[in-house]
C-alpha positions, 0 to 999 in steps of 0.5 A: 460400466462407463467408458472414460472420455478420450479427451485430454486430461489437463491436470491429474487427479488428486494432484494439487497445485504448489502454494505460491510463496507470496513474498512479503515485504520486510522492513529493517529496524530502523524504518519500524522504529520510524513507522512505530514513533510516528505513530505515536507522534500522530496519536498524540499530536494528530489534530495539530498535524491535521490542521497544519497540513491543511494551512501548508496544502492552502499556502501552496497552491495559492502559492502555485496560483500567484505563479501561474497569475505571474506568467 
């Protein structure tokens, strides 16, 4: 029969860790309320909300460059 290792055992067998608890983030009514209505805004009005963030991204920063030209 075989001997068992004089080694230090590091755990127990049969012994399984603790879950870890993940802590999820909790959000109250009114941001879910938030979230939810911007969805919808967005479904509907997706394309007018893309092309106007791309004008107002263009107008800053050839807003930042006439600033810059400025100094």
């Amino acid at each position: 029969m075989r001997e068992p290792s004089l080694l230090p055992v590091f755990g127990k067998l049969g012994v399984k860790a603790p879950p870890v608890a993940i802590a999820a983030p909790t959000m109250s009514t009114i941001i879910k309320s938030l979230v939810s209505r911007t969805r919808e805004v967005l479904s509907a009005h997706g394309s007018l909300a893309l092309k106007l963030s791309v004008v107002l991204w263009t107008v800053l920063v050839l807003a930042a460059v006439f600033f810059i030209a400025q100094a």
